[in-house]
N, C-alpha and C positions, 0 to 999 in steps of 0.2 A: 504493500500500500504506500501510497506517496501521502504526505499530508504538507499542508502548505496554512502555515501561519502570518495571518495579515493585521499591521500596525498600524492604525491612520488614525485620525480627527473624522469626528461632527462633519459631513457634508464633502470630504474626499470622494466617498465613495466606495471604503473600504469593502462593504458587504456586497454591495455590489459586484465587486473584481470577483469577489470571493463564489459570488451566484453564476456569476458570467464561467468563471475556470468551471466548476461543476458541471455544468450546463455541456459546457465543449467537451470534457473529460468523458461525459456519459453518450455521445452519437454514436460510439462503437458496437458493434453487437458482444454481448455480453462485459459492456463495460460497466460500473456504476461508479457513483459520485454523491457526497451530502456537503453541503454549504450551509453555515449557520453561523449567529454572530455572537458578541457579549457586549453589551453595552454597560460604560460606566455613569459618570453623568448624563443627563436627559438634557445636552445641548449643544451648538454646533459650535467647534472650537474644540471640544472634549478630545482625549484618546480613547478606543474604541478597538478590539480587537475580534477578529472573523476568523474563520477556520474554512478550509475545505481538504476532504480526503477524495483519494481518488485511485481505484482498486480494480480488479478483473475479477475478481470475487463480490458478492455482497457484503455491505459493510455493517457489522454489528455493534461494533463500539462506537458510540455518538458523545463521547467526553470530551473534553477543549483536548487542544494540541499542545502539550508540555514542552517536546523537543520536536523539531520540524524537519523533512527533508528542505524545504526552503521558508526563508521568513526575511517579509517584506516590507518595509517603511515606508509607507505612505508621504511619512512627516519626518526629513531627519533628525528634530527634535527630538523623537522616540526612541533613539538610534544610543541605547546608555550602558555603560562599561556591562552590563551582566548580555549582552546580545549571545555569547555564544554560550550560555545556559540555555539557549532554549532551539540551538541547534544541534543535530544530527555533526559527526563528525566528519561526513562525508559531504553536506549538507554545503546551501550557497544563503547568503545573504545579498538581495537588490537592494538598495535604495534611493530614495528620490531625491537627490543631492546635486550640486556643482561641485562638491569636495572631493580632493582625491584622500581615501582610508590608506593607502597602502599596506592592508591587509588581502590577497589573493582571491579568501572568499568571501570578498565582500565586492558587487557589483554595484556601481554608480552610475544612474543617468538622471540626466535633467528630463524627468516628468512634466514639471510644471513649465519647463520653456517650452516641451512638445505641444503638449496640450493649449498652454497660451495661444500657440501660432497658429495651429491648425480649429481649434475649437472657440477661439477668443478668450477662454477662462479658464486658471492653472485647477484643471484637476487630475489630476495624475492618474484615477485608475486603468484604465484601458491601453495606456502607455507602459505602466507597471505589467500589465498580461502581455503586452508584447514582445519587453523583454524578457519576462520569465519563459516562451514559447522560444527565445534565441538560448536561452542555457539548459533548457531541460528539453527534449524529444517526445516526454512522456504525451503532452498533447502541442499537435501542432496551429499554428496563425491562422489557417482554413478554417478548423474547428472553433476557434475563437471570435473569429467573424461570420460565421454561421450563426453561435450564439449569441452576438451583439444584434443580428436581425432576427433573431427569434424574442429578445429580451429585453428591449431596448425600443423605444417609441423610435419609429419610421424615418422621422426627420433626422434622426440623433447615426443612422446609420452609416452613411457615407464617410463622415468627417471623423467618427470613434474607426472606422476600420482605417485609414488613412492614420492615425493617431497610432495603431497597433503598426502597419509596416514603419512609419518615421521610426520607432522604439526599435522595432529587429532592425535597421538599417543603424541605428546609434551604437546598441550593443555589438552586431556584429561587426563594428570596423573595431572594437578592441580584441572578441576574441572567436571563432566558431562557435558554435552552437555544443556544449556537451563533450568539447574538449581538451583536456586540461583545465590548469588553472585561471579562471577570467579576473582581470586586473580592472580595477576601475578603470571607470569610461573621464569624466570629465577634470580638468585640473585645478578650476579654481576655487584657490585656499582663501578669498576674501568675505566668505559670507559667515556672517556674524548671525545666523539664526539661533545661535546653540553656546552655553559659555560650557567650556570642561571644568571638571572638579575632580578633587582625589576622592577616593570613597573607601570604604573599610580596608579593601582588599589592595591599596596601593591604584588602582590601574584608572584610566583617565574614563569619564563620560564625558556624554554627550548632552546632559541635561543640564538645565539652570538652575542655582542654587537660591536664587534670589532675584528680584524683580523691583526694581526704583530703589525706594530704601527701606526696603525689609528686608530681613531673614526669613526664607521658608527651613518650618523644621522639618528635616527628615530625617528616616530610617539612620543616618550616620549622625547628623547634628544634634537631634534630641534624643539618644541613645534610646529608642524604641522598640521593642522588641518586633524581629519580624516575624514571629509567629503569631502575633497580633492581629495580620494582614493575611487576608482569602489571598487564595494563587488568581486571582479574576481578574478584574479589570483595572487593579490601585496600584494607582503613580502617587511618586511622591507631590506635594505643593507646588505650583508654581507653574502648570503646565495650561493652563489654561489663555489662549489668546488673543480673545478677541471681548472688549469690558461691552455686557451685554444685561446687567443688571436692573434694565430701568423698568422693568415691568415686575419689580420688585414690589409688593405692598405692607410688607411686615418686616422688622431686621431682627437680625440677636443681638443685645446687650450684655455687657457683663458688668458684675456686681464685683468691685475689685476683693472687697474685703471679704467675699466670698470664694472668688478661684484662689485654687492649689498649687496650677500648673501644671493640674496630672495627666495634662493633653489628649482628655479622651474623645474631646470635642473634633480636636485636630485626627486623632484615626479614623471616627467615623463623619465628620466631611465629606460627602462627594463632590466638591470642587475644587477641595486644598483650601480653602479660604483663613484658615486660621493661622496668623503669621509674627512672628515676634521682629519689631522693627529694629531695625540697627542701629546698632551702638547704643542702646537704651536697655534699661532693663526692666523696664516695664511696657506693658503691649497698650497703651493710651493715658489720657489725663489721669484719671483715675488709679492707677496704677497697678493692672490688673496686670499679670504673669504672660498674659497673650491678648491678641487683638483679633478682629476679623477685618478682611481684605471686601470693603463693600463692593469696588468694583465689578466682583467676579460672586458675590455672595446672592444665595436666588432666594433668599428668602424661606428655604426650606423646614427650617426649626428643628429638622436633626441634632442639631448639638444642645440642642434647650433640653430635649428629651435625654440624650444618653449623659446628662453633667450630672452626676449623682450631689453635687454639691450646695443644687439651686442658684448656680453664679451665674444661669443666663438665661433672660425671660424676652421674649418676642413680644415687640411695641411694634404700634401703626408707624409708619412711614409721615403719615400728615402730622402725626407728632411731632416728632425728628425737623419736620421743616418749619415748623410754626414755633420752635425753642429759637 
């Protein structure tokens, strides 16, 4: 069985790619294929990760994909020092980059300039299946353009298949298709979408530690236990891109004299929103242990519920504005 695990944001496309692969993978007589996703936050911007398998047998195990024959970044944001935990050792990594890795399996193309050009708008999926169709044989561009007209509204058809051959035409001037080792495709080292950090294990990511002037705590910073954390969908803080909170109508507050700091708010967060600012040791006036990051906060009230301590109650919004 091949399994192929997919990285992206809210509104890439990810599950998509992921329906689309299935979709080509299963034309064969006696082939099959299951495509399904996990969503973590419920907004566009989020990270978001999709599975698909793909077998000459029927497939019985429908559990996420731990370690992948291939695993693909949508977003090189996502792209963070533990990547090859969750590949196969034989196994390739694409992603949607202008950076060059100079790690062998790890494949780089500009997704989003293909798709800008040909589509007017960086999304990268269907760019991403056509260079995965240039390093893997398992299903070919035919098949994948087949299911972009089987799956894919009519108008969207011409310009996504054109979007798939640009992608084999990128990937194949670095290396054939399933031979040897592929070296990233693009070279430049200028794009600043990603800051690196050390992380327990000594070795660099890919992920931001921090955003204007705060500290996000994480798994390394506020010594967290990671068995705290489902294997699903949880990124550390800070991942979220685009401030989308105005359809906000309730915040959380904190009552200083009442947190601890036992950051349970901050585990269970689904947008990372709870942030401790820098160079301060206190997270606002008041001088509670932590803060919330309103921009990116939706108002949820999950941390009101899990604060066993009563340090954060949800008030109106037209309060807030009327102090």
């Amino acid at each position: 069985m091949i399994e192929v695990l997919w990285h992206g944001r809210g509104g890439q496309g990810a599950f998509t790619a992921a329906r689309l692969l299935g979709a080509a993978a299963s034309f064969a007589d006696g082939a099959y294929a299951l495509a399904f996703p996990s969503f973590g936050p419920e907004r566009r911007g989020a990270p978001i990760r999709a599975f698909t398998k793909m077998s000459r047998e029927p497939i019985g195990d429908r559990s996420a994909v731990a370690k992948a024959n291939y695993v693909i970044y949508l977003d090189d944001t996502l792209l963070g020092a533990e990547w090859e935990d969750e590949l196969l050792p034989d196994g390739k990594v694409i992603v949607n980059s202008v950076r060059s890795f100079g790690d062998p399996r790890i494949v780089a193309i500009d997704a989003n300039g293909i798709s800008q050009e040909i589509l007017g708008r960086p999304i990268p999926n269907t760019a991403l299946l056509g260079a995965l169709c240039s390093v893997c044989d398992y299903v070919s561009a035919d098949d994948v353009k087949r299911a972009i007209e089987g799956y894919m509204p009519a108008k969207l058809h011409e310009k996504n298949k054109r979007v798939v051959d640009a992608a084999l035409a990128a990937v194949g001037k670095a290396s054939p298709a399933c031979e040897g080792e592929n070296p990233a495709v693009a070279a430049n080292s200028q794009v600043n979408a990603s800051v690196s950090r050390e992380t327990a294990k000594g070795k660099p990511a890919l992920a931001p530690a921090s955003r204007g002037g705060v500290i996000i705590p994480t798994l390394q910073t506020a010594a967290l236990d990671p068995s705290d954390f489902a294997h699903t969908t949880c990124y550390d803080g800070g991942y979220l891109v685009a401030k989308n909170a105005g359809w906000r109508n309730m915040r959380p507050v904190f009552d200083a004299e009442k947190c601890t700091g036992c950051l349970q708010c901050y585990l269970y967060c689904p947008d990372g929103c709870v942030i401790r600012p820098a160079d301060e040791p206190a997270g606002d006036a008041d001088n509670a242990p932590v803060a919330i990051d309103y921009d990116f906060c939706k108002g949820c009230g999950v941390c009101v519920e899990v604060c066993r301590f009563g340090a954060l109650a949800m008030i109106p919004e037209s309060e807030v504005s009327a102090r």
